[in-house]
C-alpha positions in Angstrom: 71.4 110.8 101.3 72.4 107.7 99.4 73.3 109.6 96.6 76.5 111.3 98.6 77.2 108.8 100.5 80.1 108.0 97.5 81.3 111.6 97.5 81.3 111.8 101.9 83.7 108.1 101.4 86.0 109.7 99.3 86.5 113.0 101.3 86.9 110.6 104.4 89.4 108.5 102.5 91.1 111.8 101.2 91.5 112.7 104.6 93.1 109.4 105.9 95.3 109.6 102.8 95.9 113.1 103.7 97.5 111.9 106.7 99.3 108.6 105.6 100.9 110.9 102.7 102.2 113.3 105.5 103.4 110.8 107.6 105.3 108.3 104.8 106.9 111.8 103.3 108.1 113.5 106.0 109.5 116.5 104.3 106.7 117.3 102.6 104.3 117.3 105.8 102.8 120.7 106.6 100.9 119.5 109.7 98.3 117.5 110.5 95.5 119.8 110.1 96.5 121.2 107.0 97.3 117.4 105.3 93.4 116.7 106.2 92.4 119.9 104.6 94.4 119.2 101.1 93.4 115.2 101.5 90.2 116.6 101.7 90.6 118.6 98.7 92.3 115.3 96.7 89.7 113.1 97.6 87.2 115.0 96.4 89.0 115.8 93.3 90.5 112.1 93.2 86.9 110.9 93.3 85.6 112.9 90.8 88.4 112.4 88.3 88.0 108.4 88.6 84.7 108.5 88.3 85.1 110.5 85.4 87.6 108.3 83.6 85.4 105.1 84.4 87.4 103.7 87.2 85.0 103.4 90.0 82.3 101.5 89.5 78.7 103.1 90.1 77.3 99.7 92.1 73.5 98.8 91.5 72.3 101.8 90.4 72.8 103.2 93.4 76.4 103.8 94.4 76.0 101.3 97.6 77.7 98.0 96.1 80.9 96.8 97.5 82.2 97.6 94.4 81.4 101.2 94.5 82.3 101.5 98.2 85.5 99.7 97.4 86.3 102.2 94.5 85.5 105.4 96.5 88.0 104.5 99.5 90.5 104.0 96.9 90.1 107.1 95.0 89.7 109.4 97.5 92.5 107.3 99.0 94.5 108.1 96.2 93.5 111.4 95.3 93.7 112.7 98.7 97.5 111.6 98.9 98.9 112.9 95.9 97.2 116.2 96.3 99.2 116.4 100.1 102.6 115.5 98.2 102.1 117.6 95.5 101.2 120.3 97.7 103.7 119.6 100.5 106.1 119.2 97.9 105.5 122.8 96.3 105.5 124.4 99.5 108.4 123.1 100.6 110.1 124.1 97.1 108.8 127.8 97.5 108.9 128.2 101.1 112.8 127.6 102.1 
């Protein structure tokens, strides 16, 4: 269990910034169900992709310091709210 308890932060925090995204950028909302669903997505992905590049730190050995918890919430965060943007955005450019 400890060993996703960084990836089940992130989606969590991909949701939430699923839903901040949709509600800052109004235009590019496609509803709240469907913001969760591509924050899910992004967080996941944002996770991943920080982790990749080094950015979140992996804690003591475990992925349960502050540090790491800290990191996750802001990459899914992150990752969760660009992906609803980009998203929003494209539908919004191909859906008129």
């Amino acid at each position: 269990m400890e060993a996703y308890l960084p990836l089940i932060i992130q989606l969590i925090s991909g949701a939430v910034g699923g839903l901040v995204a949709g509600k800052i950028w109004m235009g590019f909302s496609m509803g709240a169900l469907a913001n969760v669903l591509a924050g899910l997505v992004g967080g996941g992905a944002g996770g991943w992709m920080f982790d990749m590049l080094g950015l979140v730190p992996s804690g003591a050995g475990n992925g349960l310091g502050l540090e790491a918890i800290l990191g996750s919430v802001a990459a899914g965060g992150v990752g969760g709210g660009l992906t609803t943007a980009i998203v929003g955005g494209l539908r919004s450019v191909f859906v008129r």
